[in-house]
PLY file of the C-alpha trace (Angstrom):
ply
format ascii 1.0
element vertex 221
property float x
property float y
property float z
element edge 220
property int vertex1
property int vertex2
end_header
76.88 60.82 110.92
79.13 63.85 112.21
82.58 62.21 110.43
80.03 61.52 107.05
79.47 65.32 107.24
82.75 65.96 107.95
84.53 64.24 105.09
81.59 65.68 102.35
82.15 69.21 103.88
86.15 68.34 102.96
85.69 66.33 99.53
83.30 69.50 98.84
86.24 71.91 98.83
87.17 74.24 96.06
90.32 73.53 95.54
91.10 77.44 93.63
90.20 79.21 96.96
92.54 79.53 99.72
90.32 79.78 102.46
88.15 76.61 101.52
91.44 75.22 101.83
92.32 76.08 104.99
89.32 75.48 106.42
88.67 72.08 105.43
92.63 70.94 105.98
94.08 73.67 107.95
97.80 73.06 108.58
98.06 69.81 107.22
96.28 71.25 104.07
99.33 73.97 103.26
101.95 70.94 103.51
100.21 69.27 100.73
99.29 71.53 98.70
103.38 73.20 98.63
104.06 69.55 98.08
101.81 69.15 94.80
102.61 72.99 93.35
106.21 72.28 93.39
106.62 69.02 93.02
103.58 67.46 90.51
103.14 68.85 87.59
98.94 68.40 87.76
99.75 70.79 90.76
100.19 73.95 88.29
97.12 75.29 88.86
97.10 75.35 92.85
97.06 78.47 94.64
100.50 78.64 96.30
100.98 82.19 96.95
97.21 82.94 97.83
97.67 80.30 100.52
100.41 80.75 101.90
99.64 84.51 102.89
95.91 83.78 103.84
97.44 80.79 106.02
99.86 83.57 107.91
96.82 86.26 108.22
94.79 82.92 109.64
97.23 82.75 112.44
95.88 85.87 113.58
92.04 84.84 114.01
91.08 86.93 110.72
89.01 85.35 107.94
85.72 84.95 106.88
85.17 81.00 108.16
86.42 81.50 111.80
89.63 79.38 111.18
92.65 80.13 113.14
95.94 78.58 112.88
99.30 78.36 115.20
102.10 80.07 113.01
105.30 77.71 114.03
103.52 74.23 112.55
102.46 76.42 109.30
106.14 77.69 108.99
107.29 74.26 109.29
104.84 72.95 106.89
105.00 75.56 104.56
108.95 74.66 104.38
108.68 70.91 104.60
106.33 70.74 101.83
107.97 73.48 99.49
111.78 72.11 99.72
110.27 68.44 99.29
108.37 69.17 96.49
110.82 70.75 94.48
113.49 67.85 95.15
110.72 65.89 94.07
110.07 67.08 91.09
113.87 67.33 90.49
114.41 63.54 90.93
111.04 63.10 88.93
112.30 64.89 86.00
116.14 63.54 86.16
114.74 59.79 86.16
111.73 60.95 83.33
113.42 63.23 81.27
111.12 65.30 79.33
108.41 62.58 78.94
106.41 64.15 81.44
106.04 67.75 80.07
105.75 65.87 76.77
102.65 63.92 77.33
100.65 67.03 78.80
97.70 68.32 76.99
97.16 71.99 78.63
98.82 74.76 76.71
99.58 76.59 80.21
101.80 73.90 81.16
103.83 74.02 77.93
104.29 77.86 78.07
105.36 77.65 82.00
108.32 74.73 80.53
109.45 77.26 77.44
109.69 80.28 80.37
111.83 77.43 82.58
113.89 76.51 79.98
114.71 79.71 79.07
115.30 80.93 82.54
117.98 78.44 83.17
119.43 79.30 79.79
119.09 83.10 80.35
120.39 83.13 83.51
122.47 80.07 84.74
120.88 77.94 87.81
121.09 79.32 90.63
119.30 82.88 89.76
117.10 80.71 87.47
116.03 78.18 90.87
115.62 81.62 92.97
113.50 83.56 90.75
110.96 80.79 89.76
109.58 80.24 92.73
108.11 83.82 92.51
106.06 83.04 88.89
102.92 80.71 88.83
102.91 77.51 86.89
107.11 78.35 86.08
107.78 77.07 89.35
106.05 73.96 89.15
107.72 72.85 85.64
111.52 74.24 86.37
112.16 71.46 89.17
111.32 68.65 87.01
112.85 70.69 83.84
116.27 70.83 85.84
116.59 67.35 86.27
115.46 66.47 82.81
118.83 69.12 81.80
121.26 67.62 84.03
121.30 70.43 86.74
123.84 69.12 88.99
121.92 68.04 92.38
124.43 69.90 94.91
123.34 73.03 92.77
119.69 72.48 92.60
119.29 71.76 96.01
121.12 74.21 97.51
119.35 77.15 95.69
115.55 75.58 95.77
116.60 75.52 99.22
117.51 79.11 99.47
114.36 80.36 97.09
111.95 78.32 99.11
112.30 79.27 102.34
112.53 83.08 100.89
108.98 82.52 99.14
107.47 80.16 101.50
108.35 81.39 104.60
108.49 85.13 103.54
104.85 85.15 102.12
103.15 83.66 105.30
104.72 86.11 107.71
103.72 89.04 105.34
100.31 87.42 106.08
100.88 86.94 109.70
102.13 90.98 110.01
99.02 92.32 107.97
96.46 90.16 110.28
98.30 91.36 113.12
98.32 95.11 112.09
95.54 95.76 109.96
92.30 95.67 111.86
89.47 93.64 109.14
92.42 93.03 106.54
90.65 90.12 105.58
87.98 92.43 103.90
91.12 93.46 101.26
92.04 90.11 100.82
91.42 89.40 96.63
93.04 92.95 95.86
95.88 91.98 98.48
96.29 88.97 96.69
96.49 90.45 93.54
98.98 92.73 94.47
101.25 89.67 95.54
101.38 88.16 92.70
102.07 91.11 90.78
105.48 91.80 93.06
106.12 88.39 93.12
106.43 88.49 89.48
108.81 91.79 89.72
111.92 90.14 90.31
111.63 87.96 86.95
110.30 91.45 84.90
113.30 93.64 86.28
115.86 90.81 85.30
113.87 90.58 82.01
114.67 93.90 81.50
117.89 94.70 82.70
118.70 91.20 80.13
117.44 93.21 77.54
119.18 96.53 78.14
122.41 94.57 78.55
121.85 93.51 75.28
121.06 96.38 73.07
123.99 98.25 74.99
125.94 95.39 73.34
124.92 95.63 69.91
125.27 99.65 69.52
128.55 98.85 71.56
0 1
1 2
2 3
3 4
4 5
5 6
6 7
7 8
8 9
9 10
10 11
11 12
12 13
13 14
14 15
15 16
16 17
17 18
18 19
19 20
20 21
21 22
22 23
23 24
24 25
25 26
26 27
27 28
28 29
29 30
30 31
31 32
32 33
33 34
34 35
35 36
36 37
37 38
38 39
39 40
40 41
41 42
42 43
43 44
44 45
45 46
46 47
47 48
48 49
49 50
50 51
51 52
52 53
53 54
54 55
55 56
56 57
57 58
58 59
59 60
60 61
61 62
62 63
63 64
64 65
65 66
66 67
67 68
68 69
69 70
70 71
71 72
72 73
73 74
74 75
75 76
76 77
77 78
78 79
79 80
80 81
81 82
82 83
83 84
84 85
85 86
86 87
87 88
88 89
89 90
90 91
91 92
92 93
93 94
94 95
95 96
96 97
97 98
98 99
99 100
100 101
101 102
102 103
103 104
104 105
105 106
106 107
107 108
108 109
109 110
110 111
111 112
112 113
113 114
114 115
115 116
116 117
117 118
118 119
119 120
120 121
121 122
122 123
123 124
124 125
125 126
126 127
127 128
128 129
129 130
130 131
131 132
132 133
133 134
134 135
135 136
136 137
137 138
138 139
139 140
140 141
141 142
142 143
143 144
144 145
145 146
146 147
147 148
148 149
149 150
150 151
151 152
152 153
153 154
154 155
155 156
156 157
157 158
158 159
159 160
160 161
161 162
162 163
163 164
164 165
165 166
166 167
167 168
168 169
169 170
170 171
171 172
172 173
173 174
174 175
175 176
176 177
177 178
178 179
179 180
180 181
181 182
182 183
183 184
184 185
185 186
186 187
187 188
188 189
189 190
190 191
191 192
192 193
193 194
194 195
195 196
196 197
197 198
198 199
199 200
200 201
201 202
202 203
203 204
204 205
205 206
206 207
207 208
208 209
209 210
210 211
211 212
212 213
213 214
214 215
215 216
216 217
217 218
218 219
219 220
């Protein structure tokens, strides 16, 4: 009867909120779910960077349902996950082509593979790699977009490599500092989050705009 409740308390999960999440997968759950976001596309919608910083401010005992987790297995999930994913969905989209973007229905999807493509067009592949894994939905269609366009594998990996770690490993421990330094931090969690994603999306807006600069310096050159 306890492992019936057990698995409905799990399959009853909402899969939007990061500390359902955690508590009904803990560890195991943040492996997965950086494994889906970056690597399957019907893993757009997943909450990557919510998770990842409520999993580090879990390691410190805050949050509302009592979960705590041990930081070096998250880091090493977080990682595993993220860098698999990505060469995942590399190898997916090299072997696939564009079939796969081609045959979705949701309109989000479509506009995250027209930012993709134009990042790696904008910007060459290794700043393009980097900078998507800061901007929802973007970094779940470039891996499978660079294989589809022939990104050479030694460059891919390398710089997914390099971006990863940076996103994965650098929004848990911004996580795991807050919990440990902010008494109750887990009471400004939504506006926390909010403000992540908003400087997570920085790096792409500043290149955006220092593209466009370069630009219009160039035509009244």
């Amino acid at each position: 009867m306890a492992t019936s409740l057990t698995l409905g308390s799990q399959l009853a999960v909402n899969l939007l909120d990061a500390q359902s999440l955690l508590a009904a997968f803990g560890v195991l759950g943040v492996g997965v779910v950086m494994f889906a976001e970056t690597g399957l596309l019907i893993g757009f919608f997943l909450p990557g960077d919510s998770l990842l910083f409520t999993a580090g401010l879990l390691c410190t005992g805050s949050g509302q349902h009592g979960v705590r987790l041990s930081l070096f297995p998250l880091l090493v999930a977080a990682a595993v996950g993220t860098l698999a994913g990505s060469q995942c969905g590399y190898l997916l989209g090299r072997k696939a082509g564009g079939a796969l973007l081609a045959r979705s229905r949701s309109v989000r999807l479509k506009e995250g593979a027209e930012r993709a493509e134009e990042l790696l067009d904008r910007y060459g592949h290794a700043k393009a790699i980097v900078l998507a894994r800061f901007v929802p939905v973007v970094r779940t269609v470039l891996n499978p977009m660079a294989g589809a366009l022939q990104v050479p594998v030694r460059t891919f990996t390398l710089w997914q490599v390099v971006g990863g770690l940076v996103w994965s490993l650098g929004l848990t421990l911004v996580g795991y500092a807050l919990g440990s330094s902010v008494p109750n931090v887990d009471k400004y969690l939504l506006p926390i989050i909010a403000v992540i994603v908003v400087v997570s999306v920085l790096p792409l807006a500043l290149e955006l705009l220092r593209s466009r600069r370069a630009a219009k310096d160039g035509v009244s050159g």
